[in-house]
C-alpha positions in Angstrom: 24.5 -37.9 65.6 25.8 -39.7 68.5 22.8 -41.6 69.5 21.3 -44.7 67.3 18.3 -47.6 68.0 19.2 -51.4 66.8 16.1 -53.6 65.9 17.1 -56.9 67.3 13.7 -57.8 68.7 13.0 -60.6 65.6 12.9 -64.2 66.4 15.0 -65.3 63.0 12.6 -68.3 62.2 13.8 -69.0 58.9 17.4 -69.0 60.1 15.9 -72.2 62.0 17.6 -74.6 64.0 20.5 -72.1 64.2 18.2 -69.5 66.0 16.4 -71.7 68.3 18.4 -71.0 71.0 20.5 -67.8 69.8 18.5 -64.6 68.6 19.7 -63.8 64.7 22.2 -61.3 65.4 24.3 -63.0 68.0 24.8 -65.6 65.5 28.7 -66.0 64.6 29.1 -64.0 61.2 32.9 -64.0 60.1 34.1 -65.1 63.8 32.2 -62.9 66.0 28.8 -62.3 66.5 26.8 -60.7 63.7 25.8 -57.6 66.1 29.7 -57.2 66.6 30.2 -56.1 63.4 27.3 -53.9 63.2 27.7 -51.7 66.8 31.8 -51.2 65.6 30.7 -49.8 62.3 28.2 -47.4 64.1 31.1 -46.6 66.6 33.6 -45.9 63.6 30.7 -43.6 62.2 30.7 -41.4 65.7 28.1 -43.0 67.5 28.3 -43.3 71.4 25.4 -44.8 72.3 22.9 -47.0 71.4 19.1 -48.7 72.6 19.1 -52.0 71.5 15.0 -52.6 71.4 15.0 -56.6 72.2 12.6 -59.3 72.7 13.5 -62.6 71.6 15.9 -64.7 74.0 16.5 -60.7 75.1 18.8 -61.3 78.1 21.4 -63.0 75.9 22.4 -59.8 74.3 23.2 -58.1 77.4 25.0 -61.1 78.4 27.1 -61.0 75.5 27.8 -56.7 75.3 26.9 -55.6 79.4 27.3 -51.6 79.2 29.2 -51.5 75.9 32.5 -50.2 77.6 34.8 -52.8 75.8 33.0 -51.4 72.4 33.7 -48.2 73.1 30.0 -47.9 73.9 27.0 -47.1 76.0 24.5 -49.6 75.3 20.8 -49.7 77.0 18.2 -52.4 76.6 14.7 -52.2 76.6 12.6 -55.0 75.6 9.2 -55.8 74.2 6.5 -57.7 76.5 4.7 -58.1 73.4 5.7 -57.8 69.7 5.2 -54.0 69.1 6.2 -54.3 64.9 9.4 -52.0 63.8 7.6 -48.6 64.3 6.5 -49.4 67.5 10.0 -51.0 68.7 11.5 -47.5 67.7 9.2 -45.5 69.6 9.1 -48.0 72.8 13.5 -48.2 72.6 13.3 -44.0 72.3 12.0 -43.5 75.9 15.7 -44.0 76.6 17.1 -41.7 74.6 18.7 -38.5 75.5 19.2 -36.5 72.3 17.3 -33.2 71.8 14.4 -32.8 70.1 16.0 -31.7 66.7 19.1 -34.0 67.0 19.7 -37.0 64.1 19.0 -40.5 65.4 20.4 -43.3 63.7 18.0 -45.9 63.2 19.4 -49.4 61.9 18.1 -53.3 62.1 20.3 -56.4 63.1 20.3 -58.3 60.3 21.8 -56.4 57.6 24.9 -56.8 56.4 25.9 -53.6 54.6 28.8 -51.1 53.6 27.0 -47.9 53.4 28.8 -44.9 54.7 26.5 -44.0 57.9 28.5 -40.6 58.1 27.7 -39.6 54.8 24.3 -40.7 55.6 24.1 -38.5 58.6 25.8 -35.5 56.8 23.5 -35.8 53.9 20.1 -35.8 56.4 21.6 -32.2 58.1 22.8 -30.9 55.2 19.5 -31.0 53.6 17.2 -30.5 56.8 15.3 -33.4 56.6 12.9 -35.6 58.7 14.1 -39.2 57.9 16.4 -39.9 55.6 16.4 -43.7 54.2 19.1 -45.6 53.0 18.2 -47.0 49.7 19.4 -49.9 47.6 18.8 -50.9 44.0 18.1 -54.3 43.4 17.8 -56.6 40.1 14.6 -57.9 41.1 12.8 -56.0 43.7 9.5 -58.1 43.8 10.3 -59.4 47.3 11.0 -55.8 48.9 8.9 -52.6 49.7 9.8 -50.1 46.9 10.7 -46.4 47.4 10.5 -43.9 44.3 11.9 -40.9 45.0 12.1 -38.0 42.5 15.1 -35.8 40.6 16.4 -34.2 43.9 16.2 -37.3 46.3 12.7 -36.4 48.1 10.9 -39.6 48.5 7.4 -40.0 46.9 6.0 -42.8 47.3 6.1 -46.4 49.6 5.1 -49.2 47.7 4.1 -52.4 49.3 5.7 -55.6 47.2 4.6 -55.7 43.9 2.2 -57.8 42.6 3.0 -57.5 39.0 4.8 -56.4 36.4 3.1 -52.7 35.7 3.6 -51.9 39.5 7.7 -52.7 39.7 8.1 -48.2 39.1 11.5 -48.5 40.5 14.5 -51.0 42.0 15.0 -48.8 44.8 14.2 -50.7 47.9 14.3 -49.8 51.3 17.6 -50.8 52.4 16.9 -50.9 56.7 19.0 -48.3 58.0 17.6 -44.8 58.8 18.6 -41.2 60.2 15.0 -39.9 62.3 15.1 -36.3 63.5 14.4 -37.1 67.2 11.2 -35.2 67.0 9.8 -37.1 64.0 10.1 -40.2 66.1 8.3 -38.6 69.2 5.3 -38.4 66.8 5.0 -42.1 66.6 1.9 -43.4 68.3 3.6 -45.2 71.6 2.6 -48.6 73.0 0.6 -50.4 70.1 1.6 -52.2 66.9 3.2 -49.3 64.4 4.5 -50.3 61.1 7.2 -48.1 60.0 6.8 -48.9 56.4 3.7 -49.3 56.2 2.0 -46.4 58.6 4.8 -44.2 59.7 6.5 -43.3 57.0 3.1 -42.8 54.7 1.8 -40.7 57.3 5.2 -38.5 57.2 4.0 -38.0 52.9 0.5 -37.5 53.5 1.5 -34.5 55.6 4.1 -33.1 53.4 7.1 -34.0 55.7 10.8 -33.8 54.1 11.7 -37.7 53.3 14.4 -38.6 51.3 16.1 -41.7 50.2 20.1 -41.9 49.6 20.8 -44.2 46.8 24.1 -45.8 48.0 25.8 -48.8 45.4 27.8 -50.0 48.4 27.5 -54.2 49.7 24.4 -55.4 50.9 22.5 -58.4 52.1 19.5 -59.3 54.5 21.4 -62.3 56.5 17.6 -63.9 57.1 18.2 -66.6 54.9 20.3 -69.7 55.8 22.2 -69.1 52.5 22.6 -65.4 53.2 23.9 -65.8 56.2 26.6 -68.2 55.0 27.8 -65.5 52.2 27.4 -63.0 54.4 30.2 -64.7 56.7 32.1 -65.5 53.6 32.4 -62.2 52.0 33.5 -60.8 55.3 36.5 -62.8 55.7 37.4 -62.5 52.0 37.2 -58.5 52.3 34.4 -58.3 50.3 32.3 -55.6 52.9 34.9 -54.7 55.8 34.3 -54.6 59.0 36.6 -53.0 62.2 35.3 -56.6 64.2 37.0 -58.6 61.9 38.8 -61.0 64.1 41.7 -61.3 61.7 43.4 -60.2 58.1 41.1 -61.2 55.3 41.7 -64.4 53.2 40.6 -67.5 52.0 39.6 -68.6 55.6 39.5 -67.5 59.3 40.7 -70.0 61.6 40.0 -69.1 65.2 42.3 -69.2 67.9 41.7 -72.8 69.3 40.6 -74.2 66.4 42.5 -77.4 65.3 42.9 -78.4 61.4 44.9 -81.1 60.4 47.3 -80.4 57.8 45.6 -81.9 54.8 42.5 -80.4 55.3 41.2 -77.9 52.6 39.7 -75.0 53.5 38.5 -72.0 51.0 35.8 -70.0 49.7 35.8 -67.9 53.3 35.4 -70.5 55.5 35.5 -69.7 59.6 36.3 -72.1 61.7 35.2 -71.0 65.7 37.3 -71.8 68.5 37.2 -75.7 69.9 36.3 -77.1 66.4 38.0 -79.9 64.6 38.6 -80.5 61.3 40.1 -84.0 60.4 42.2 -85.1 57.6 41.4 -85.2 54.3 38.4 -82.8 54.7 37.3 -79.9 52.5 35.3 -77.2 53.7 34.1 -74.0 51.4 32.3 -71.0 52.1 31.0 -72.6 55.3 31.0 -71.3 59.2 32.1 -74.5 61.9 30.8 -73.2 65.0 32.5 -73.6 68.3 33.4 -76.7 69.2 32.1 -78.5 66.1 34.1 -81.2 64.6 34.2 -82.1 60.6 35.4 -85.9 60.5 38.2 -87.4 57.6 37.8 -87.3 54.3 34.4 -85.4 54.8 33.1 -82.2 52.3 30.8 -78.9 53.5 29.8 -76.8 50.9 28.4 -73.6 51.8 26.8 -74.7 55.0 26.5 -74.3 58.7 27.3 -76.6 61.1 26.4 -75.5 64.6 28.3 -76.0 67.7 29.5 -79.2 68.6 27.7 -80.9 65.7 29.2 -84.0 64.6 29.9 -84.7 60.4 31.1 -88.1 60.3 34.1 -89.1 57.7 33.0 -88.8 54.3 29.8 -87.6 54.8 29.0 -84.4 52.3 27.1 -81.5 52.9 26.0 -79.2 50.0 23.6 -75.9 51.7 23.2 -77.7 54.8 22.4 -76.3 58.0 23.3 -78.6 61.0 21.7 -78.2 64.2 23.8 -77.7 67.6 24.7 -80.5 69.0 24.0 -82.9 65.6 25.5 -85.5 64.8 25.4 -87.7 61.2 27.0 -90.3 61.3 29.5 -91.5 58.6 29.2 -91.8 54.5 26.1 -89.7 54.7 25.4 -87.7 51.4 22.2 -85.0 52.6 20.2 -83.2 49.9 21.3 -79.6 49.3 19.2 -77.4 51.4 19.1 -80.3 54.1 18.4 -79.0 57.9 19.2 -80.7 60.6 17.7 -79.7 64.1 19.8 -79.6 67.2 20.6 -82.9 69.0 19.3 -85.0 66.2 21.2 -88.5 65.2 21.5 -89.8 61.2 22.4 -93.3 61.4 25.7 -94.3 58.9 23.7 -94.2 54.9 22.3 -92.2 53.4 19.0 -90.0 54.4 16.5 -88.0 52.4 14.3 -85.6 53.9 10.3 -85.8 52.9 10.0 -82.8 54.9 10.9 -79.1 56.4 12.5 -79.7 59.7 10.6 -78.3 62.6 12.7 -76.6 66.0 15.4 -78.1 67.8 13.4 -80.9 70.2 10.4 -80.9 67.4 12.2 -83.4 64.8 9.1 -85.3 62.7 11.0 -86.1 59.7 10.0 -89.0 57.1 13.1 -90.9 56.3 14.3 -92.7 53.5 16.8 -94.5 54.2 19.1 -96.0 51.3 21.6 -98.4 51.6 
């Protein structure tokens, strides 16, 4: 398997305001960007070359990769006019494939973070001669995922849409997002309409008595689509909890960037990155948070598991608890925000306290109801 497709077409809206002007996977996870990670664990695995299927804010990700080279990879780019869904992405992004009709393709999305071996997945998929084979997770509660029985020798039997209750939770395997296709199997997809994988493709593949199977792998794994995800996501990278060749340094109790400047009695634990060009001041106590370039965190101030995007502005003492701060935000000092506070880019807290009434809207849509206490 030398060839793979990423799924990095999504727009990441309830990563909002960190997404509202960077797509989800170039978002800094552990010091690089999230997609980082991913394309050097596919390159570890043996893969040369990958088609990143793209459509939101799509020339940014050529921006930040070009041809791959300094990867180690050849990377293509083919992006969706309109949204095409995730079976439809893989079948538009394999025009540019090369593999032969009966060579494994790996087939992975941009925003999970996840350990499983993709060798062992590959071996596992020739070894057995099949179709697709899935990567599958269990989960303790499964209720928000699509869930994939499979039977005594691995063969899938089943895709099961969320369940609605109780009697239909048959199994806490979920589909995990990351896929080997024989090249073939993806030929077969219907090309330029809307095609749900889960929902039409793979189905279809029972229904005619193709070889599925699912690989029940224990390794770490999270879907980074949630604010709070993608803060633990960060953190457990940098504390070697998952690993990752784009690590930008040892693991630890934080990553400080080169260029970064913390004062000497400033606290930092829990996993905390701090990006190149940020500031934090005296007296300030940041844990299990990512400072994005060129952010500063004023005296005497705490962050708790929260993201402060780049060159937002905490002011001294002001305490953030889940918080995700806009680029380019400033709050102004003494603040303390509600935890699961968001801030949208640009936007200005005056010095007291502020409680939200409301879910922020995009950066340059702010409509919040304030309280202000004195």
């Amino acid at each position: 398997m030398s060839e793979a497709i990423l799924l990095v077409g999504g727009q990441g809206t309830r990563l909002r305001p960190l997404t509202s002007h960077t797509p989800k996977p170039l978002l800094p996870v552990a010091g690089v960007p999230f997609l980082t990670h991913q394309l050097a664990r596919a390159a570890a695995a043996g893969v040369t070359r990958i088609v990143l299927a793209t459509s939101y804010l799509a020339e940014l990700f050529e921006a930040e990769y070009g041809n791959g080279a300094r990867l180690g990879l050849e990377l293509e780019y083919v992006t969706e006019e309109t949204a095409l869904g995730t079976g439809g992405a893989i079948r538009n992004a394999a025009r540019r494939l090369r593999s032969a009709p009966g060579d494994p393709v790996l087939v992975f999305n941009g925003d999970i973070l996840s350990g499983v071996d993709i060798a062992a997945l590959r071996a596992h998929h020739r070894a057995t001669g099949a179709d697709v084979t899935l990567h599958l997770k269990r989960v303790a509660d499964p209720r928000a995922f699509g869930l994939v029985p499979t039977d005594a020798d691995g063969r899938v039997t089943a895709f099961l849409e969320k369940p609605q209750t109780p009697e239909e939770i048959i199994t806490d395997q979920i589909n995990a997002g990351c896929y080997v296709f024989t090249r073939s199997v993806i030929d077969r997809i219907p090309p330029d309409r809307v095609v749900s994988v889960e929902r039409e493709t793979f189905p279809a593949l029972l229904a005619t008595n193709a070889h599925v199977r699912g690989v029940v792998d224990e390794s770490y794994w999270l879907d980074l689509g949630t604010p709070a995800a993608f803060v633990q996501g960060s953190a457990d990278l940098v504390r070697g909890r998952v690993t990752s060749p784009a690590l930008p340094g040892p693991a630890g109790d934080a990553l400080v960037l080169p260029g970064a400047r913390v004062h000497p009695g400033a606290l930092l634990s829990g996993g905390t990155v701090v990006a190149a060009g940020a500031v934090i001041d005296e007296g300030a106590v940041v844990e299990g948070s990512v400072v994005m370039t060129g952010a500063r965190i004023g005296r005497s101030a705490t962050v708790h598991a929260s993201a402060v995007g780049r060159h937002a502005r905490i002011g001294t003492g002001t305490s953030l608890d889940a918080a995700v701060i806009g680029d380019g935000a400033t709050l102004a000092e003494g603040n303390e925000l509600p935890p699961g506070v968001r801030i949208a880019c640009g936007a200005r807290i005056p010095p007291y306290s502020v409680r939200l009434s409301a879910p922020p809207t995009p950066c340059g849509q702010e409509h919040h109801t304030r309280e202000h206490v004195a």
